[in-house]
N, C-alpha and C positions, 0 to 999 in steps of 0.2 A: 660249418663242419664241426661235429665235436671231436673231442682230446682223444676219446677212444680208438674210431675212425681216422682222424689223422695217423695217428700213432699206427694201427695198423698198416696203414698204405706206402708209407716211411717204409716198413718194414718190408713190404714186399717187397719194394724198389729195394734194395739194400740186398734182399735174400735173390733176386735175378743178377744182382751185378757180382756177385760174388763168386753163383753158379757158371756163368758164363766167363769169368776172366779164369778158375778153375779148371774148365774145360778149356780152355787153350791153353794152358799150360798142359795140360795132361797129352794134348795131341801131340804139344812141340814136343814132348818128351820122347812119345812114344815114336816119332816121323825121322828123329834125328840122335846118330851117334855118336856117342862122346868117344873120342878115340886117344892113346896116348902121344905123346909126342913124338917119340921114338917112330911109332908105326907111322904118324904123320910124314916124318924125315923117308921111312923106306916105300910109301903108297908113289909121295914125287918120286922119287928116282926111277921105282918103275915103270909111271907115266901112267897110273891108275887114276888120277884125278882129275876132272876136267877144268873145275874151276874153284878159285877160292875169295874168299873177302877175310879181311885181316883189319883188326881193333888193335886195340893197346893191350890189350891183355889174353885176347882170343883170336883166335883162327877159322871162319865158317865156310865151309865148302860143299862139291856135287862130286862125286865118285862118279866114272862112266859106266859100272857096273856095278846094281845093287848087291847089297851086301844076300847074304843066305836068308836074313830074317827078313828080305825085301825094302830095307832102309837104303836109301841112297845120298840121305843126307849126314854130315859129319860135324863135329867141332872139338876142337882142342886149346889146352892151354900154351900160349906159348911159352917156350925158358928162353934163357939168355943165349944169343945166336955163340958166343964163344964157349959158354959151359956144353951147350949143343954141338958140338963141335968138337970139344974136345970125349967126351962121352959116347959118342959114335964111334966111336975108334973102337970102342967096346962094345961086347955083346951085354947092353944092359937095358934093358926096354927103360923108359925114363919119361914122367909126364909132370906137366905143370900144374901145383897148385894156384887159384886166385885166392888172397888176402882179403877177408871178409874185415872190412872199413866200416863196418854199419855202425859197429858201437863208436868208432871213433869221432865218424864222422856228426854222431847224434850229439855226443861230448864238446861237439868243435862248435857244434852251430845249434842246435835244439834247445842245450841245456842253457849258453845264456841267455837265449831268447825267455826261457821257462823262469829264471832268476831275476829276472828283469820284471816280467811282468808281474812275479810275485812281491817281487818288492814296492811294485807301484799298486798293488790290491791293498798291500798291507798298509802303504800312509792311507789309502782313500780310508781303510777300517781304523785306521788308529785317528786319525786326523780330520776325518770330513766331519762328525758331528760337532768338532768345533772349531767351524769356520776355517778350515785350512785351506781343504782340496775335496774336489771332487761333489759329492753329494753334500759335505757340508757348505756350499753356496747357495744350496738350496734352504737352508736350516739358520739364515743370517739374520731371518727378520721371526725367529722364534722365541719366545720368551726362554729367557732361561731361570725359568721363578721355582722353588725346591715347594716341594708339594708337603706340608702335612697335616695329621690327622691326630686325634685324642690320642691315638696310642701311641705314637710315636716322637712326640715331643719331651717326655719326661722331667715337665714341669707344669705346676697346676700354684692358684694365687697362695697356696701355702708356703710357696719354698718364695716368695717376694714379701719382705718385712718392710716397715719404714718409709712407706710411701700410699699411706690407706688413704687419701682424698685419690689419689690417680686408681686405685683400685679399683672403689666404689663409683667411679666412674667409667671403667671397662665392664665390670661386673653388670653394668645395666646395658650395655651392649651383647655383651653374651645376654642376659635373659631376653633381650629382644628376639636371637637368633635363637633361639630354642622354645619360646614359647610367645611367637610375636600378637596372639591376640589377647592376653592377659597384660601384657603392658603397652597397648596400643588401644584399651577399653576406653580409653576417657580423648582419642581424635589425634594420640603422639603417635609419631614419624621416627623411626632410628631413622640416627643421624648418617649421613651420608660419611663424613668423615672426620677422623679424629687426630690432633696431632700431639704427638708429646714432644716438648721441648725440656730444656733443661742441661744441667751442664755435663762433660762426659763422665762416667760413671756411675751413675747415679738410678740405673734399670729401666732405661727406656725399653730397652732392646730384652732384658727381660722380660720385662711386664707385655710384651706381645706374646715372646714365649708362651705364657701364660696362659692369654689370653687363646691359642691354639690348643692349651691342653683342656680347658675346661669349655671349652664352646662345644666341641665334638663336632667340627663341621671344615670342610676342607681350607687348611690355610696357605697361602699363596704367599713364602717372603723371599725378596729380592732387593738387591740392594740399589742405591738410583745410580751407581757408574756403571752398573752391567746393563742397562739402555742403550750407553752410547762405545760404538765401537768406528773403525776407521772409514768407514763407510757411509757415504751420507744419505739419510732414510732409514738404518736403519734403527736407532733409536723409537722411532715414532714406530713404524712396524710394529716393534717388541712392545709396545705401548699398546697398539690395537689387539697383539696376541694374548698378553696377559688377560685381558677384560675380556675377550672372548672365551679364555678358559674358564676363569673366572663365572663367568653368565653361564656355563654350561653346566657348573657342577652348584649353582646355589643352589642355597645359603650357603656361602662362603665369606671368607677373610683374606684381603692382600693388605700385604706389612711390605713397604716402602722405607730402609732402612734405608740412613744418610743423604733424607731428601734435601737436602741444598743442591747435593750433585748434582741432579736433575733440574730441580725446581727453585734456580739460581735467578734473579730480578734479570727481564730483560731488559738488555742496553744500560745494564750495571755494571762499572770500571771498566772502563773500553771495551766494550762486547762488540763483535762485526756485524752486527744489525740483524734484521731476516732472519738473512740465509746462513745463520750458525748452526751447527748443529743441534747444540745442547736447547736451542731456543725450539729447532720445529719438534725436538721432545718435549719440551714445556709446552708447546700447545696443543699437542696430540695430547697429551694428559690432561689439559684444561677440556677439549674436548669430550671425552673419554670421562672426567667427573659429570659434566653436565648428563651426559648421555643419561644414566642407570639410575633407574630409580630404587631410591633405597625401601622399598614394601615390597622388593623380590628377595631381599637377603643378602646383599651382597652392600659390604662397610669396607672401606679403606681406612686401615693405621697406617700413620706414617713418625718416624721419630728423626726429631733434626736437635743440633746444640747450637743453630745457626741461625735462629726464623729473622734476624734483624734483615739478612740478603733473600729471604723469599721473596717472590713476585707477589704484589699485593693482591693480583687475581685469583692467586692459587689458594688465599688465607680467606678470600671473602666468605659469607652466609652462603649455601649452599654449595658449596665445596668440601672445604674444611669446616664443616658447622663449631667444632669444638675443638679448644687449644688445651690440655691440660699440663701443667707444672709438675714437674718430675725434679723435685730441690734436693740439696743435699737434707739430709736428715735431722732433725733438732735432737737432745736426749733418749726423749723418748723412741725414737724413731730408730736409734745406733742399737739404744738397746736391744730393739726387736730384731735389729741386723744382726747382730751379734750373737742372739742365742741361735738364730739360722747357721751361723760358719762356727761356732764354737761346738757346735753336736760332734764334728768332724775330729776334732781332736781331742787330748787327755788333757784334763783341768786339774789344777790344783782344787782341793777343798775351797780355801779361801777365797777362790778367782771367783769373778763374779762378773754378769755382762756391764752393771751398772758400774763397776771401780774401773772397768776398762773406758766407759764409754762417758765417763767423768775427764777421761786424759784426752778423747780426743774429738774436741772440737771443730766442724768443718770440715770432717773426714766427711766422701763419699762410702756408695755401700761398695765400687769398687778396691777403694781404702781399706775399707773396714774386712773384706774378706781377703786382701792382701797382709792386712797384720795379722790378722789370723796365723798365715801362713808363716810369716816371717816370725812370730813368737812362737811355732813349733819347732821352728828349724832354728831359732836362739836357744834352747832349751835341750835340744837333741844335741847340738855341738857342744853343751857343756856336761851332755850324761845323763840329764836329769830323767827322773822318769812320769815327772807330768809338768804342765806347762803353767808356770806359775804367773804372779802381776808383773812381779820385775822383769820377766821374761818380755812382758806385752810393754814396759817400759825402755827395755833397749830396742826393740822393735820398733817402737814409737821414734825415739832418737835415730835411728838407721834411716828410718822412709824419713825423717824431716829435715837431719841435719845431714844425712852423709853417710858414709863410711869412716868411719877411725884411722887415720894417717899416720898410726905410731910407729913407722919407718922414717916419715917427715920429722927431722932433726932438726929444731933452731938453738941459737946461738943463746946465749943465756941474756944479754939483752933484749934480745926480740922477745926470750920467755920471760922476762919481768916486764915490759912493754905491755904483753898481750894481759896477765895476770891482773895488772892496774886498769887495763881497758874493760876487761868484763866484770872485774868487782864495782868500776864506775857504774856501770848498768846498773847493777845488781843493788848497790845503796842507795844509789836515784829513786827507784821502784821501790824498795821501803822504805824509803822516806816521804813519800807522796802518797795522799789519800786515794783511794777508789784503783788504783793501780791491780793488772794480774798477780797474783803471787810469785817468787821467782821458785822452780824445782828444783833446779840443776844449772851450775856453772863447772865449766870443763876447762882449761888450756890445752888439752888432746887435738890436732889439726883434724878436721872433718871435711867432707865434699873434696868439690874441688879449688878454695880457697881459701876456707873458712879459717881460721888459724885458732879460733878460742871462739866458743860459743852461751850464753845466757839463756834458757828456759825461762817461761814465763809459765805458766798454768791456769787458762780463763778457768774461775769457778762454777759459770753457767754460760749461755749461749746469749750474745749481744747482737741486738739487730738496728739499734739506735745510738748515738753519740752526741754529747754535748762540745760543746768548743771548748771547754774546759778536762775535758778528758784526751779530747786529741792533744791538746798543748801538753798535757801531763805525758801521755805516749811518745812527744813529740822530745820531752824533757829525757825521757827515759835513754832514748836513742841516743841522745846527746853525749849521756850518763859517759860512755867510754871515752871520747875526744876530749871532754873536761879533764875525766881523769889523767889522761896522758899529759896534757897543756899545765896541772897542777902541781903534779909531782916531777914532769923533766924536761917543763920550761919552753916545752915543742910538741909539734904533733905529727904523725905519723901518715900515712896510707893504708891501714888498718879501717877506718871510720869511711871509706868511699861507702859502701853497701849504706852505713848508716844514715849518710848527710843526701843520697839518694832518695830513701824513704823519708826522711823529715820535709826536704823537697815539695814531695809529692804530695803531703800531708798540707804544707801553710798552703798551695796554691790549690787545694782541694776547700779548702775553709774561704780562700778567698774567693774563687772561682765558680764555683759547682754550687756551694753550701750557704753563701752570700751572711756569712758570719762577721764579715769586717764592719765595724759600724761606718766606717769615713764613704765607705764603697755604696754601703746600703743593700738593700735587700736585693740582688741584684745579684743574676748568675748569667757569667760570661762567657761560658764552656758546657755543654752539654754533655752530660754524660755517655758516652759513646761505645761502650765496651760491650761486648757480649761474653755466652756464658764457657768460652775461651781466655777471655781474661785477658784479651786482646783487640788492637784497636777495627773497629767495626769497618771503616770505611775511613779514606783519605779524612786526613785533619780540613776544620773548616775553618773560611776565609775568618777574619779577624772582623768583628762588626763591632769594635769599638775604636775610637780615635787613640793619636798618641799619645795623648796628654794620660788620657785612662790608661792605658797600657803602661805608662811610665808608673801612674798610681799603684797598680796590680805588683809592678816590679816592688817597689818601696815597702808595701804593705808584704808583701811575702818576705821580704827580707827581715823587716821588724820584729815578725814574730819569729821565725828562725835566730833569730838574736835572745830576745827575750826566752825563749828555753833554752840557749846556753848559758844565759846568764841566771836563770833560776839551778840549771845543774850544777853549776861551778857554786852557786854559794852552798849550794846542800852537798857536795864535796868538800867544800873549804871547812864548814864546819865541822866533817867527819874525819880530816885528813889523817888524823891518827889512828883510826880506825881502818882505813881505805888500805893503808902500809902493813897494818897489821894483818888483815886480814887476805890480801895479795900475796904478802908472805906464807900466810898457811895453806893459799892454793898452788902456790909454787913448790912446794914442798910436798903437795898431796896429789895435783893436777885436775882435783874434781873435787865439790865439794856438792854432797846430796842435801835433801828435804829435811834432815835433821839438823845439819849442820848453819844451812841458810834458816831456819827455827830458832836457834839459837844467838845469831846475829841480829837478825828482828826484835829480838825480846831486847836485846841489849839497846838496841835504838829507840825502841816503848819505852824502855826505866828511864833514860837519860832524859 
């Protein structure tokens, strides 16, 4: 039947029930007398009424003789038998109202029926598309991947500096998707998938960006913990919807942001076997790679800072075909970062990307667009009306060393304590070959324990080290605990942080770097760390004996000896200098690039 025809037939039915309950009304009206009360009181007493039936609120009876207009039937309202009673006394004709309850009774019982179920439409509309109630249990195994397109990413490989090898290698994935028989002329395959690793901040997550605004083709990103939700199944679900979206609208791009969540090693650090969750989404996505061939158009990105805990299934040749490195930036690379976030704000003349990107070594470009920020807002707190180097140099000190504690009041011993501890640093490093330069020495409390801090300033970027420079670094460190043990005969709790990293340093030369000669070439610790800067996986069992293990202990102590004994004598011989110049920062609290200039030269003449 169709909708028209229904519809009319509804209506007739509708238009006869309506006609019909009308007409009886209209008869009862017409068949039957509404009479007053009063008249009611005087028809009984004259014995005019044959019969009556009586409600709560009405009276309906038969006259034995119809009225004139041929009606023989009656109804009235009743009153109260005593106001009735006493008002017959009087000639007052008198009849009952009934009390129309409808609105009341609609208020008593309609309306919170009506509120009720309003409120239960409103979670199902506010709340079911995600996963709450109602329809949204329908909607639990849906991707929830954000859709975009060229125009609405508002980033293209211009606005990503300092990372041109990972460019040049998205850049040939886009040209596959836009023109895949000119670079598929010579029997190549886009890659199925691509992964950037690398440590956080450094534009993974950009460079997909990117990657969506200049492909011009639909991109699909989602991040790997919006897979799994309380439910089990439906991670894999969300696995099989994405990829069907995906195959619908190729040539497309899905970006897999913070793929460890997902694509976490099974039955890695006590994992519950199977039937984990996170596991049967790991392998709906291993599936799910195998599935799609990549000569339809469709590439997965995915960025992790984590691949040491990926599953090694998910890293293999046809999967992931390609890993690329997303590092922190060398010079060249800050520079290119820098003139991108320096457009954003007022430059000095003088400021240059290259004088900034000389101070900071090891900065990511999330770094690097953070000082940015923090030297505009140093600059505007002191008035200035453009942002100059020094600005980008307290910036520098703010993101490295801290905040400035100059409400932290010490004791004037503790300030001559510290002043002799960081001028030891400070004469150690010029007094040693191949050493960073020192910038800045402070006694100002910074962080959250720092009490006095030494700047070093690398000249260029180092990616290798001799045993002879670590030792000298290792001297450097020292430089502060010497000086305090020189001039007041003891040493303090100040030098924890330092005799930390010296630590870390001899058992890295003897362990890792197999620099001890007694030890031999010979690394007993493997480097474990990933690009968190944190330990990768439980420490491993010991596969050397004790007698070795005792050697490892003796050899790291020796040389932890041997650079305090190299600092203490290049202290002993400046000690007059050491007092003198502790003096002038007790008295100044900072001493800058000029003034540490000036101490150097005096240590060059002599």
């Amino acid at each position: 039947m169709e909708k028209k025809t229904q519809f009319s037939l509804w209506y007739l039915v509708f238009a006869l029930f309506a006609i019909f309950t009308l007409h009886d009304l209209w008869t009862q009206i017409r068949s039957v007398e509404p009479l007053p009360y009063s008249e009611f009181q005087r028809m009984v007493k004259a014995g005019e009424i044959s019969e009556i039936s009586i409600t709560d609120n009405s009276i309906q009876g038969t006259l034995k003789k119809p009225l004139e207009d041929g009606r023989q039937k009656f109804v009235t309202t009743r009153v109260d038998p005593a106001l009735a009673k006493d008002l017959s006394q009087y000639d007052v004709k008198f009849t009952g109202i009934v009390e129309n309850t409808f609105f009341r009774d609609l208020l008593g019982w309609v309306l919170p029926a009506v509120i009720f179920v309003g409120i239960w439409m409103f979670a199902i509309k506010k709340f079911g598309g995600k996963q709450g109630l109602g329809g949204g249990f329908m909607n639990l195994g849906k991707s929830k991947a954000k859709v975009y397109v060229e125009s609405n990413t508002g980033v293209t490989f211009d606005d990503v500096a300092g990372v041109d090898e990972a460019k040049d290698e998205l850049k040939e994935v886009v040209g596959f998707l836009k023109d895949p028989k000119s670079h598929g002329r010579l029997g190549g395959r886009l890659p199925k998938g691509v992964l950037l690793v690398g440590p956080p901040g450094t534009g993974k997550t950009l460079l997909a960006k990117a990657v969506a605004g200049e492909a011009g083709v639909p991109f699909f990103s989602i991040s790997g913990s919006e897979f799994v939700e309380m439910f089990v199944g439906v991670g894999a679900a969300r696995v099989r919807d994405l990829f069907e979206q995906a195959r619908a609208k190729a040539p497309a791009i899905i970006f897999i942001d913070e793929l460890d969540a997902v694509g976490r090693a099974r039955g890695a650090f006590g994992g519950m076997g199977g039937h984990d969750e996170k596991e049967q989404t790991l392998n709906q996505l291993l599936v799910e790679l195998d599935g799609f061939d990549s000569s339809s158009g469709l590439v997965l990105l995915a960025a992790s800072n984590r691949p040491e805990v990926l599953d090694p299934a998910l890293l293999r040749a046809g999967r992931f075909d390609r890993q690329v490195l997303v590092d922190r930036p060398d010079k060249k690379g800050r520079i290119a970062i820098l003139d991108v976030h320096m457009k954003k704000i007022s430059l000095a003349p003088d400021t240059s990307a290259e004088k900034v990107a000389a101070l900071t070594p090891g900065f990511s470009g999330a770094d690097l667009a953070n000082l940015c920020n923090e030297a505009a807002l140093v600059a505007t707190r002191r008035n200035g009306e453009s942002v100059t180097v020094e600005d980008f140099t307290v910036a520098i000190e703010r993101i490295v060393a801290g905040l400035e504690k100059k409400n932290r009041v010490l004791n004037e011993h503790e300030r001559t304590v510290v002043a002799h501890h960081e001028m030891g640093h400070a004469l150690v490093a010029m007094g040693l070959p191949g050493t960073d330069p020192v910038h800045k020495i402070s006694i100002i409390p910074r962080g959250v324990g720092a009490l006095g801090y030494t700047i070093q300033r690398p000249t260029e970027d180092r990616f290798l080290m001799t045993r002879a420079e670590l030792e000298n670094k290792m001297a450097v460190l020292l430089g502060g605990r010497a000086a305090e043990l020189l001039i007041f005969g003891e040493v303090s709790t100040g030098a924890s942080d330092d005799l930390q990293k010296v630590t870390s340093i001899a058992r890295s030369i003897v362990m890792r770097f197999g620099m001890d000669a007694h030890l031999g070439n010979v690394a007993y610790e493997s480097d474990r760390t990933n690009f968190l800067g944190q330990n990768a996986a439980p420490p491993q069992e010991r596969n050397y004996s004790e007698e070795t293990a005792r050697e490892i202990d003796c050899a790291v102590r020796e040389i932890v000896a041997t650079a305090f004994r190299r600092s203490s004598a290049i202290l002993t011989e400046r000690k007059a200098l050491l007092e003198e110049t502790a003096r002038d920062l007790l008295a100044r609290e900072t001493l800058d690039e000029a003034d540490l200039k000036a101490i150097h030269a005096r240590i060059t003449e002599a």
